[in-house]
Backbone as a printed PyTorch tensor [residue, N CA C, xyz], in Angstrom:
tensor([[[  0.8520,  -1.1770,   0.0000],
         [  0.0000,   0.0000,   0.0000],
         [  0.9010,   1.2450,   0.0000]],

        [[  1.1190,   1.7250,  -1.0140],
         [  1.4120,   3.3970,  -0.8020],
         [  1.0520,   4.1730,  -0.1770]],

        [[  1.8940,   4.9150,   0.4340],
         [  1.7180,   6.2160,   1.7200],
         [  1.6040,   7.1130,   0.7440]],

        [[  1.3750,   8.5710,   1.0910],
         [  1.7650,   9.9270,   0.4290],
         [  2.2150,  10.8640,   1.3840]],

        [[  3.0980,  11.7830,   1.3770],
         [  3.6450,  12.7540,   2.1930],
         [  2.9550,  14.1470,   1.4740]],

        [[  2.3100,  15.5570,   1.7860],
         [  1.5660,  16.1410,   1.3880],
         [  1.6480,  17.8750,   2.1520]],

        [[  1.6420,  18.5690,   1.3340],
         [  1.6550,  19.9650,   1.7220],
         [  0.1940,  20.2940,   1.2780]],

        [[ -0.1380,  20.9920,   2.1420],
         [ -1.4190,  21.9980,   2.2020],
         [ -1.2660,  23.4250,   2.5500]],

        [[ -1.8740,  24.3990,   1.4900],
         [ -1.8670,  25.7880,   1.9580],
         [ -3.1500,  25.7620,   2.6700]],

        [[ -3.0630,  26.8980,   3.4990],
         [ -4.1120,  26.9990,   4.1040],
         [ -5.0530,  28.2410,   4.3160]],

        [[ -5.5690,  28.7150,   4.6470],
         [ -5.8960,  30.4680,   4.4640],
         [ -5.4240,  31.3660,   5.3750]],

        [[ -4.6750,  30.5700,   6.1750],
         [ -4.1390,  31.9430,   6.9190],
         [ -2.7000,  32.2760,   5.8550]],

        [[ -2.3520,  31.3090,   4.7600],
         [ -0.9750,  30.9470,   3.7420],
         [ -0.5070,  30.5580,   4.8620]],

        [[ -0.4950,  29.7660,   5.8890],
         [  0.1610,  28.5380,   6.5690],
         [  0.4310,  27.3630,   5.3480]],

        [[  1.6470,  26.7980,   5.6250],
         [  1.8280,  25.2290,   4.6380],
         [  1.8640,  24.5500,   5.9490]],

        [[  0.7280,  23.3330,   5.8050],
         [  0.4350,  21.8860,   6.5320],
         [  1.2030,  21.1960,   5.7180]],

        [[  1.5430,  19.7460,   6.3780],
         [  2.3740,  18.6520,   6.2110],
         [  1.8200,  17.7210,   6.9520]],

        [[  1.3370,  16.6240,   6.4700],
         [  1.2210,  15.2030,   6.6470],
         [  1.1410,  14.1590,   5.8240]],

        [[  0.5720,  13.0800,   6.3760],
         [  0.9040,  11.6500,   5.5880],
         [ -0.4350,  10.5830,   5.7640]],

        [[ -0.4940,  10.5540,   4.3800],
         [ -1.8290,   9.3110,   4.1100],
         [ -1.6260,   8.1380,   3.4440]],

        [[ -2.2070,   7.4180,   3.5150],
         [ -2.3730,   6.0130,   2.3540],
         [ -3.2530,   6.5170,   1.5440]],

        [[ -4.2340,   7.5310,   1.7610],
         [ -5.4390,   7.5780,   0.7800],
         [ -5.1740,   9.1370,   0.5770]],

        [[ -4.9170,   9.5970,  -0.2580],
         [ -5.0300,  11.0550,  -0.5440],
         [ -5.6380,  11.3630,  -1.5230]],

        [[ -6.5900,  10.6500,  -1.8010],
         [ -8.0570,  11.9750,  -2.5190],
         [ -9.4530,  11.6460,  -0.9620]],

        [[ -8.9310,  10.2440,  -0.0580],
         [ -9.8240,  10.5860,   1.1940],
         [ -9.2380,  11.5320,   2.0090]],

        [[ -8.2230,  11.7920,   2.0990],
         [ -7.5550,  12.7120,   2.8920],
         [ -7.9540,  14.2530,   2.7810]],

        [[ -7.6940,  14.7850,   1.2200],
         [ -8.4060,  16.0640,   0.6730],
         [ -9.5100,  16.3180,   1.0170]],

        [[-10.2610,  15.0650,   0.9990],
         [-12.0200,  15.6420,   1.4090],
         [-12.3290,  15.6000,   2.6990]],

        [[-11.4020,  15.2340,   3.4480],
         [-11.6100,  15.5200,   5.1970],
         [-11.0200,  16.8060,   4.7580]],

        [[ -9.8280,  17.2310,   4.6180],
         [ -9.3350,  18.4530,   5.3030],
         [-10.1500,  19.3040,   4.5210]],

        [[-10.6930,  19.1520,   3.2190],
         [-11.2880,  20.4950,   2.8480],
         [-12.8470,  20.5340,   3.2330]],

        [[-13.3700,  19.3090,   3.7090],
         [-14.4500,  19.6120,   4.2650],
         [-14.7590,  19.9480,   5.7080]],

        [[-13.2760,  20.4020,   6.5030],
         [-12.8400,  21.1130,   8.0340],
         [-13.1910,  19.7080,   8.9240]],

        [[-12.9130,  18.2770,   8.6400],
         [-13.0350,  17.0570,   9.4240],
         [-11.3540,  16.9240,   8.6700]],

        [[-10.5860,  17.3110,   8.8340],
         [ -9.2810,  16.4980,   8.2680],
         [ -8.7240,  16.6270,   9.9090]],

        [[ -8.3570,  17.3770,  10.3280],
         [ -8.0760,  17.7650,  12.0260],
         [ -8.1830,  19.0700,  12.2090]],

        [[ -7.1780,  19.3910,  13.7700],
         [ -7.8220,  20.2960,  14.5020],
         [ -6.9930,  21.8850,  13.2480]],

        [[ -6.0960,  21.4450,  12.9920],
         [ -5.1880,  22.4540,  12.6940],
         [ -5.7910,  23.0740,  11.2070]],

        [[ -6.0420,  22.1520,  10.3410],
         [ -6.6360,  22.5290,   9.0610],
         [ -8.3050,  22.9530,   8.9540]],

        [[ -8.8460,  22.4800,  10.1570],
         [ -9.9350,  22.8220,  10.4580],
         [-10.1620,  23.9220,  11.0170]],

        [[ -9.0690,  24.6920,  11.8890],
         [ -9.0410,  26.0530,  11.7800],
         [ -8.5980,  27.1120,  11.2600]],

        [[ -7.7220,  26.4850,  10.2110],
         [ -7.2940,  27.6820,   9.1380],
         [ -7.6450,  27.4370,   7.9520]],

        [[ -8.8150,  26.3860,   7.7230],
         [ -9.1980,  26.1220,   6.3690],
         [ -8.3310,  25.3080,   5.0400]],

        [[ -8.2230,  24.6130,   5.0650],
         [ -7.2480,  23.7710,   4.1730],
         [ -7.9190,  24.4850,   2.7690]],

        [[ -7.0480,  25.0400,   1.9090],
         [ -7.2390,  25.9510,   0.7670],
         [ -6.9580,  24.8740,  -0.9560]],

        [[ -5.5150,  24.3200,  -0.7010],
         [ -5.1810,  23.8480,  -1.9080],
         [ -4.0370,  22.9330,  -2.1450]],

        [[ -4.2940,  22.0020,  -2.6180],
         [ -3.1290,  20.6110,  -2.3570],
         [ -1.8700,  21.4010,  -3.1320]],

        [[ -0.8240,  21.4440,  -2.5060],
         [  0.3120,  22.1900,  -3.1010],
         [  1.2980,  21.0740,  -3.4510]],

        [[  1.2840,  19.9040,  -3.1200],
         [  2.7770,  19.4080,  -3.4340],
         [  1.9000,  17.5720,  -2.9090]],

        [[  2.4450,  16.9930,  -3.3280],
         [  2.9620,  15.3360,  -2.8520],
         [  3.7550,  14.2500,  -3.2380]],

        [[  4.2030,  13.5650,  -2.1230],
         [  5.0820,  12.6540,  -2.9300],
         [  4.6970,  11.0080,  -2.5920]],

        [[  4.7890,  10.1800,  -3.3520],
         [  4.3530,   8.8000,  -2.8970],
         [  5.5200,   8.0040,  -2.2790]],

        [[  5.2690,   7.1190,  -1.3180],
         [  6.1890,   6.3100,  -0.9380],
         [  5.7980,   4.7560,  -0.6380]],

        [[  6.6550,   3.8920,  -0.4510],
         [  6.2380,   2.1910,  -0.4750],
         [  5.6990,   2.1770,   0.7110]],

        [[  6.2820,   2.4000,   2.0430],
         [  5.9600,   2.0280,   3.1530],
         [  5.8190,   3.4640,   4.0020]],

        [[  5.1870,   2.8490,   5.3030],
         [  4.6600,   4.2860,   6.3760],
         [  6.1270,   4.6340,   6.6550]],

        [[  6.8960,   3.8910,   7.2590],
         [  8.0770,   4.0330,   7.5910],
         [  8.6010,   5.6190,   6.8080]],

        [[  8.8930,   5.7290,   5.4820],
         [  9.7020,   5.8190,   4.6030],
         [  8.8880,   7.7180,   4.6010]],

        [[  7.2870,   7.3240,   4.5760],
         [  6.8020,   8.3740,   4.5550],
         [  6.3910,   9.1990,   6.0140]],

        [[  6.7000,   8.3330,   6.8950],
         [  7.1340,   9.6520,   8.0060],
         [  8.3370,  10.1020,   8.2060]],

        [[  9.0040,   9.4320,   8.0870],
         [ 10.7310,  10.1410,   7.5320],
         [ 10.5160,  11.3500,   7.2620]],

        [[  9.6360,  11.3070,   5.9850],
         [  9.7090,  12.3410,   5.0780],
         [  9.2200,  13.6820,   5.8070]],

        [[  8.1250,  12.7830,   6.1840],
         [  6.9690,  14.1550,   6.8410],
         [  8.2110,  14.9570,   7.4270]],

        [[  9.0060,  13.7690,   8.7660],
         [  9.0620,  14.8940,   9.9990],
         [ 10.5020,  15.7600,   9.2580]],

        [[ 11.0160,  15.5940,   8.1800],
         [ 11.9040,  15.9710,   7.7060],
         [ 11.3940,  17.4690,   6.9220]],

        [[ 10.5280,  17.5790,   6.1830],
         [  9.7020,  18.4350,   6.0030],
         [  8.9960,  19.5160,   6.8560]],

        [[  8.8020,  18.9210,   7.7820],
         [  8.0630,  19.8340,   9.3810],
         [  9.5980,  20.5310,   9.7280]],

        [[ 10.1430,  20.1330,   9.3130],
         [ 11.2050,  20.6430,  10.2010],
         [ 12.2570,  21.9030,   9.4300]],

        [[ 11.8940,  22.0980,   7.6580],
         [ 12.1970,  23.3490,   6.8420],
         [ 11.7610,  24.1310,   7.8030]],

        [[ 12.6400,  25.3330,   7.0880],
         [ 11.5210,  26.6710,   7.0790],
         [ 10.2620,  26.6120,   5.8750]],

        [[  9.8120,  27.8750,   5.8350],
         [  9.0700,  27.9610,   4.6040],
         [  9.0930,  28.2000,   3.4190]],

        [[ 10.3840,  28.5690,   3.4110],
         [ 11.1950,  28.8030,   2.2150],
         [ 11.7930,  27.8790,   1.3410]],

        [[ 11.9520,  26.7600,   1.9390],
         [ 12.4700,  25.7560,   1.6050],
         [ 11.3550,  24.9860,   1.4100]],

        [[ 10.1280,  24.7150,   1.7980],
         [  8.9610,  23.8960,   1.8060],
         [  8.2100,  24.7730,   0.1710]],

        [[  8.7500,  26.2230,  -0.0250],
         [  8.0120,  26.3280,  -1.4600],
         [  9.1690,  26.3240,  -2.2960]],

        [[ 10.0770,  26.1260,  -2.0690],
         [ 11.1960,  25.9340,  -2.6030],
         [ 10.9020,  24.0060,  -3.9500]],

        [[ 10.5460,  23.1100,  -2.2150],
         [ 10.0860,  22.3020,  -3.0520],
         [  9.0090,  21.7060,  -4.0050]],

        [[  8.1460,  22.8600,  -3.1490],
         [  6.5880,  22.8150,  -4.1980],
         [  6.9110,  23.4890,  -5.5780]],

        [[  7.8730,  24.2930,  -5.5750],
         [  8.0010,  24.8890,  -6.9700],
         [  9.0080,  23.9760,  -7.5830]],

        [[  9.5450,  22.7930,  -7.3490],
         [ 10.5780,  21.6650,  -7.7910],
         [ 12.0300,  22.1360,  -7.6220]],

        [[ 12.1540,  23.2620,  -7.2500],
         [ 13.4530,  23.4450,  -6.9280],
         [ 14.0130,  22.9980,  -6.0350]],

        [[ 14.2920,  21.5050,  -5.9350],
         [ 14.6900,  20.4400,  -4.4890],
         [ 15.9610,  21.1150,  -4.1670]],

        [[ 16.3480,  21.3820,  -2.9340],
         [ 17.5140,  21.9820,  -2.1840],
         [ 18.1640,  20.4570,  -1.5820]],

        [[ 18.9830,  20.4960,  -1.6370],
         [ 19.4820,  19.0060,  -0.3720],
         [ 18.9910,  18.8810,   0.9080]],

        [[ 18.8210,  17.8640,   0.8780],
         [ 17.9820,  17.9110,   2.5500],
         [ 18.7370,  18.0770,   3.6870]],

        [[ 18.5430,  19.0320,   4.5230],
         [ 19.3120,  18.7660,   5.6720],
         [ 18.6770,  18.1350,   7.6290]]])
């Protein structure tokens, strides 16, 4: 089963980051304000970025590696300009 790792803008222009197996069920929680507490209060706006992976493992890596940019670097990679990870 494929994971996905996933950026969300949001309306405050916050970027969310998390991780699904199902990401077109995932989209319709957060944009219908049932995805959680965080996107449910700033409105989940527009899928900006994702990437697929084999296992959960592989795709929380990713996540917490991602949570952990700035924001500059998080549109850095939504616009494909991959920086090296640090």
């Amino acid at each position: 089963m494929p994971y996905f790792v996933y950026i969300l803008e949001c309306g405050n222009n916050s970027l969310y980051t998390g991780i699904t197996s199902d990401l077109d069920r995932r989209m319709k929680e957060h944009f219908s304000g049932k995805g959680c507490k965080y996107t449910s209060s700033f409105k989940a706006q527009k899928l900006r970025y994702a990437e697929e992976y084999d296992t959960r493992s592989q795709a929380t890596k990713r996540e917490a590696q991602i949570k952990g940019w700035t924001r500059t670097k998080k549109l850095a990679l939504i616009k494909g300009h991959r920086r090296k990870a640090t």
